[in-house]
C-alpha positions in Angstrom: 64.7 26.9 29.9 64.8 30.7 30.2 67.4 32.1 32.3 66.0 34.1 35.8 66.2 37.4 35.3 68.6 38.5 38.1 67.0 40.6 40.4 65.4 44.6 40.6 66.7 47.6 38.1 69.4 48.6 39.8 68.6 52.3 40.8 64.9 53.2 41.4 63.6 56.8 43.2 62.7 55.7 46.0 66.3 54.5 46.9 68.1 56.1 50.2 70.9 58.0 50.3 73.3 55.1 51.6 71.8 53.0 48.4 72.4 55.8 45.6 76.1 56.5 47.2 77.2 52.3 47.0 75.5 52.1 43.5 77.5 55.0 41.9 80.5 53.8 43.6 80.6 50.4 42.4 79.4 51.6 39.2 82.5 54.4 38.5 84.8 51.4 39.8 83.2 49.4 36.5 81.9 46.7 38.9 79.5 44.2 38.0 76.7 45.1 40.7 72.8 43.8 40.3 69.9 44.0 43.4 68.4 41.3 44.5 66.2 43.0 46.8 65.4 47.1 47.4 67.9 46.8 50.1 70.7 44.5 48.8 73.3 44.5 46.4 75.1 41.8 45.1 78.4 41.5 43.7 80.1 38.3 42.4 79.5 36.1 45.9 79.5 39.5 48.2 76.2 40.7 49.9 76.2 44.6 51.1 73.5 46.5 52.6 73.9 49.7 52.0 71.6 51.0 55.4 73.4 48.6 57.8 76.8 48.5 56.3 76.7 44.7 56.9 78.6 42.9 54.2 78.9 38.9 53.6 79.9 36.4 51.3 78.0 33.1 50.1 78.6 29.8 52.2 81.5 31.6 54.4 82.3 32.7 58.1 81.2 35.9 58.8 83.0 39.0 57.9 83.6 41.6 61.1 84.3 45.3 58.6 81.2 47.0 57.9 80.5 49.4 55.3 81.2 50.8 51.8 84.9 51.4 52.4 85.7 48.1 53.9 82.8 46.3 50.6 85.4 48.8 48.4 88.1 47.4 49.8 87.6 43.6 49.2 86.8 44.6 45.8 90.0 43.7 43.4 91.2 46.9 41.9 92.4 50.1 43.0 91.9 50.5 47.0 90.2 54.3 46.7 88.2 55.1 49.6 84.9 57.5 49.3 87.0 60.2 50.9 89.3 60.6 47.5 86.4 60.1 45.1 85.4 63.8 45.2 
């Protein structure tokens, strides 16, 4: 049996700014990032919307910190924050 593909193309033009700014984020950090939906992003067993800030995780209680910088955070690797990325 085929495989699904997984989801959307990852970047499309009618993407918001919050959506363009989490993509290229996770994607300088080398992170394995695919979209399930034109609002989600989905990386290893983390959720993230990118308009809301809200982040979970598959099948687990629910995670309090909100936005890219916290999703950055939880991320293994360096701990860089969008304030030093410029």
């Amino acid at each position: 049996m085929a495989r699904k593909s997984k989801g959307l193309p990852l970047q499309n033009g009618t993407d918001t700014a919050d959506m363009a700014s989490a993509i290229k984020a996770l994607q300088q950090r080398g992170v394995a990032v695919w979209r399930p939906s034109i609002y989600q992003l989905k990386i290893g067993d983390l959720n993230f919307w990118p308009a809301t800030g809200r982040i979970t995780r598959d099948a687990a209680p629910k995670i309090t910190r909100q936005g890219l910088d916290a999703l950055l955070k939880m991320l293994p690797g360096p701990t860089l924050t969008l304030e030093h990325d410029e």
